[in-house]
C-alpha positions as CSV (number, residue, x, y, z in Angstrom):
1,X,164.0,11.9,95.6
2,X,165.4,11.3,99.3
3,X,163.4,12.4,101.7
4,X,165.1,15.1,104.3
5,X,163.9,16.5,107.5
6,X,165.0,19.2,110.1
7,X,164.2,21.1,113.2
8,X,164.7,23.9,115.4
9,X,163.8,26.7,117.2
10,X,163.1,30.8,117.1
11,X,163.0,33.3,120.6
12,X,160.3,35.8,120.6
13,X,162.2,38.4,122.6
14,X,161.0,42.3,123.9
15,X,162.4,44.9,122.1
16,X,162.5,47.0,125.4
17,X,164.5,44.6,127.4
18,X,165.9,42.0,124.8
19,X,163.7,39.1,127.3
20,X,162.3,36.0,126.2
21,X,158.3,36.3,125.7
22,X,157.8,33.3,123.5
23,X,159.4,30.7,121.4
24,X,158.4,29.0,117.8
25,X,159.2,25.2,117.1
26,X,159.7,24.1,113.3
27,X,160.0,21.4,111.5
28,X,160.9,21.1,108.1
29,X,160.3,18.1,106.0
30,X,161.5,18.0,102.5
31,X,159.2,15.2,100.8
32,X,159.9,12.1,98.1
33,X,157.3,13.9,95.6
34,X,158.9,17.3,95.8
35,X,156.6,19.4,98.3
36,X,157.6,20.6,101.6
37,X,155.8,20.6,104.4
38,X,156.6,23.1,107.0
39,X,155.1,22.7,110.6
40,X,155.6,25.1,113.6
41,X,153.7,25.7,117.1
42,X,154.3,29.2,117.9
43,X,153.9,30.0,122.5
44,X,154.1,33.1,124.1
45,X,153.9,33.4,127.9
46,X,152.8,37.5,128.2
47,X,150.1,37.1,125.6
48,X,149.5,33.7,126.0
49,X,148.9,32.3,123.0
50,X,149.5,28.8,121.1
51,X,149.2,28.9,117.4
52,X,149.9,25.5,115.1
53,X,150.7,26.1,111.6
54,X,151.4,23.3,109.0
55,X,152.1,24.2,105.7
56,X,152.8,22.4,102.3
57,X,153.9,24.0,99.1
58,X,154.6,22.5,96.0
59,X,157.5,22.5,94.0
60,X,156.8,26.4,92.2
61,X,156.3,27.4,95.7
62,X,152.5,27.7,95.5
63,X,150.4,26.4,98.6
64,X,149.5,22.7,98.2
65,X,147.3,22.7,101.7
66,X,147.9,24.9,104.7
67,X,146.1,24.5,108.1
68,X,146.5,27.2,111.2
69,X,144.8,26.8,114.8
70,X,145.2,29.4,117.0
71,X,144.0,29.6,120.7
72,X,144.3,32.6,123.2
73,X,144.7,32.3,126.9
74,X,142.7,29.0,126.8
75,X,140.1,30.0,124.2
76,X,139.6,29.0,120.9
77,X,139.8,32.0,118.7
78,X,139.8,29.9,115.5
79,X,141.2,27.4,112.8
80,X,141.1,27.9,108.7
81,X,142.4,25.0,106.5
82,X,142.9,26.4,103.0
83,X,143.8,23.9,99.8
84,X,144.6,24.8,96.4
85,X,142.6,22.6,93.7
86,X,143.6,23.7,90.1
87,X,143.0,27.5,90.0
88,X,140.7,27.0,92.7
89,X,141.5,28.0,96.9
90,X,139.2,25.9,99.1
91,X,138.8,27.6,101.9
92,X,137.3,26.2,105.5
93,X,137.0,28.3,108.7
94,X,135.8,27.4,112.0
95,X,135.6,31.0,114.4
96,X,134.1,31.9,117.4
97,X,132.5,35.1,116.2
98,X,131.8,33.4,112.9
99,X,131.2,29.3,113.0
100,X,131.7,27.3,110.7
101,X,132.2,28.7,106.9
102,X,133.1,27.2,103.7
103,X,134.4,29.2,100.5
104,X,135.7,28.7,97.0
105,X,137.8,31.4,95.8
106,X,139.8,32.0,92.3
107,X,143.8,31.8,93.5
108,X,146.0,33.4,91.6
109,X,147.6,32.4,88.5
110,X,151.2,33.0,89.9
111,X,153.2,32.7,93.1
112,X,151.2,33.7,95.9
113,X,151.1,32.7,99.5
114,X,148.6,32.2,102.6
115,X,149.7,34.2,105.1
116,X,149.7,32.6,108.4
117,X,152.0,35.0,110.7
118,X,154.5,32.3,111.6
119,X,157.5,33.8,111.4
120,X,159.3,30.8,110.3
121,X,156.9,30.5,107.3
122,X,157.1,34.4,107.0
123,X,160.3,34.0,106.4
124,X,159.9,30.7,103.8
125,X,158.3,32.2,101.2
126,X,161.5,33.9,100.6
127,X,163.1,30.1,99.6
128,X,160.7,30.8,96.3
129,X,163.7,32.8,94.5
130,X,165.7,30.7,92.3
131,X,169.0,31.4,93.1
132,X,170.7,29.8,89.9
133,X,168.2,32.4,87.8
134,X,169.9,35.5,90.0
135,X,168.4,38.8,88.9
136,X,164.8,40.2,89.4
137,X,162.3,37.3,88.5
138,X,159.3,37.6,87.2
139,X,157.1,36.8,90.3
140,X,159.0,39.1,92.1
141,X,158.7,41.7,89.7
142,X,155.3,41.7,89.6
143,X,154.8,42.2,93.6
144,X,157.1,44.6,93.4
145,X,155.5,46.4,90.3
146,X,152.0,46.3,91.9
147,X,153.7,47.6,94.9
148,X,155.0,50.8,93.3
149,X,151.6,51.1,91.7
150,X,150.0,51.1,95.5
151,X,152.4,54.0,96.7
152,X,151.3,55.8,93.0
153,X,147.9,55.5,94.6
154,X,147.8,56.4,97.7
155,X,150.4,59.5,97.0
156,X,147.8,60.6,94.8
157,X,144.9,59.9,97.6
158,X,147.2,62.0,99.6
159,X,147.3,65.1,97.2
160,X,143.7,65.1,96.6
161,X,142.9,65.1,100.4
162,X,145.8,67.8,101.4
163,X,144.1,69.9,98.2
164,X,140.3,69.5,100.0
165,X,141.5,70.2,103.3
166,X,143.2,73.3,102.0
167,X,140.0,74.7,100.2
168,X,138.2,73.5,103.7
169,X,140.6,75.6,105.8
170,X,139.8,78.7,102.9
171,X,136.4,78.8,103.4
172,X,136.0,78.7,106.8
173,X,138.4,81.2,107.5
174,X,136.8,83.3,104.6
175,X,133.8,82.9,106.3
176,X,131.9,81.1,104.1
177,X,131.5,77.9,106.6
178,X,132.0,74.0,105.5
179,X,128.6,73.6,103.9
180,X,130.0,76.0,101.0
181,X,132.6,74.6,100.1
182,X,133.0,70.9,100.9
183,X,131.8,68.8,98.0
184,X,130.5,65.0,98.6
185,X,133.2,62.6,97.7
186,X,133.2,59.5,95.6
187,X,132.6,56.7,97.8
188,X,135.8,54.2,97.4
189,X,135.4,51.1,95.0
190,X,134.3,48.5,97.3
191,X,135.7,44.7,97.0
192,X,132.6,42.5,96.4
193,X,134.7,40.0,98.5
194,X,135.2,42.2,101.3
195,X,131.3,41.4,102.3
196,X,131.5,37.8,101.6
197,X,130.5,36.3,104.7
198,X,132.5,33.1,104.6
199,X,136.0,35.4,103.1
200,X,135.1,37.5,105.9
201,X,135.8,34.9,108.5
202,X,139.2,33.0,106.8
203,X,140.3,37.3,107.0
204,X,139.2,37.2,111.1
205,X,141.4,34.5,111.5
206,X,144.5,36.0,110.0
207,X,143.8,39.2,111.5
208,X,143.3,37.8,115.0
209,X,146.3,35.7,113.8
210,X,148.2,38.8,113.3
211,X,147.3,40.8,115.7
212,X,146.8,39.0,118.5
213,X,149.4,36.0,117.8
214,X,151.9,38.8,117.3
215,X,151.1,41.3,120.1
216,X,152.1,44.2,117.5
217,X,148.3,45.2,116.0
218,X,147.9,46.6,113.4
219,X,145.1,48.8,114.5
220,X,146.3,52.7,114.4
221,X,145.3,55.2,117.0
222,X,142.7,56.6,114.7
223,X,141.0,52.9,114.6
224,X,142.6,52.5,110.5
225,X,143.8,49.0,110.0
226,X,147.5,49.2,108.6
227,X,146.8,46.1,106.6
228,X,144.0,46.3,104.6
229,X,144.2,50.6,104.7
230,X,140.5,50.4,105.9
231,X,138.7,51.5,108.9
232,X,138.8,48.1,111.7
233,X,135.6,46.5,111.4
234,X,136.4,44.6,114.5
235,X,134.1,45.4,117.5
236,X,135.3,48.5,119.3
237,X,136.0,46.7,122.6
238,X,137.9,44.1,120.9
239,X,139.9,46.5,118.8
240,X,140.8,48.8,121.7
241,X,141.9,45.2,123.4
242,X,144.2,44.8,120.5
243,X,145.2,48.4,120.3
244,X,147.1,47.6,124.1
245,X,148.7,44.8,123.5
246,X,152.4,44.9,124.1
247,X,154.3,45.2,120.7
248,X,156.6,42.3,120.0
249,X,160.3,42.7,117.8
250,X,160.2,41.9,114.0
């Protein structure tokens, strides 16, 4: 197999004004043994950030190795370099609110992706359908089934909560006060990883990756993070740092 190689270049521009606030280099390198290796430096000049991403995937589109730096207005916020062994994700992050952290996590038995916020390699995953099978693949399918299942979720979530604050409103204006009628909910399932130390920290890099590479947070008003549906657990300083930053074009 021939080995093939290109480059080029992508304009962060403001959605207000249509100016230039950044630019991401690629390069794309299309290797004798079948992976590609996809490197891009990603510089903004409002937010000032420099991110380098390089990323190799093998030939079914999982991740071979995958290795992200990112630094803010001359500080090191962090670097994670994550490589698939088997079934197994290694997982290596170096933070400055965490240090240095080492994990071993089960990947995922079919297509799945390290998210690393480039938008070139947003974009790349994408290069995973075969075009020659057309239709709805299977990987797809399944996102897009567990998808559905989400929304299923969280409309019900939604029904349940609009039913409570119903019977709230009731009672109080019945007079029977809160205390009466409000009933102790079910504390949420919590993910065992979520309080993993060392998963906690390669997650602080993407979210600072995310939020703070991208200048569009994803911290709401109320302080709910739009990506993982949970309250921020970032320090409230930090977060309401994040919550101003100027929101960049998708």
């Amino acid at each position: 197999m021939s080995l093939r190689y290109t480059t080029g270049r992508l304009l962060y521009l403001k959605r207000s004004t249509g100016a230039v606030r950044g630019r991401e280099d690629f390069s794309i390198t299309e290797n004798r043994d079948g992976t590609a290796t996809l490197t891009a430096l990603a510089i903004t000049d409002d937010s000032k950030f420099v991110r380098h991403v390089v990323y190799t995937k093998a030939r079914d589109g999982r991740p071979r190795d995958v290795f992200v730096r990112l630094q803010v207005n001359g500080d090191l916020v962090g670097t994670g370099y994550f490589r698939l062994e088997g079934d197994t994700l290694h997982i290596t992050t170096d933070t400055a609110m965490t240090g240095h952290t080492v994990q071993a996590v089960k990947a995922p038995a079919d297509f799945f992706s390290v998210v690393t916020h480039s938008v070139m390699l947003d974009g790349w995953i994408t290069l995973n359908y075969d075009w020659e099978v057309g239709g709805l693949q299977r990987r797809m399918g399944e996102v897009q089934r567990a998808e559905r299942e989400r929304a299923r979720e969280l409309e019900a979530q939604n029904l349940r909560l609009r039913a409570e604050l119903v019977v709230l409103r009731t009672g109080v204006l019945w007079g029977l006060g809160t205390g009466a009628v409000v009933r102790r909910a079910r504390p949420p399932a919590r993910d065992n990883h979520a309080f993993d130390p060392v998963l906690r920290a390669a997650q602080a890099v993407i979210c600072q990756t995310g939020c703070v590479g991208h200048a569009h947070p994803w911290l709401e008003a109320d302080g709910q993070c739009r990506r993982s549906g949970q309250a921020c657990e970032r320090p409230v300083d930090e977060a309401h740092a994040l919550g101003a930053s100027d929101p960049a074009p998708r």
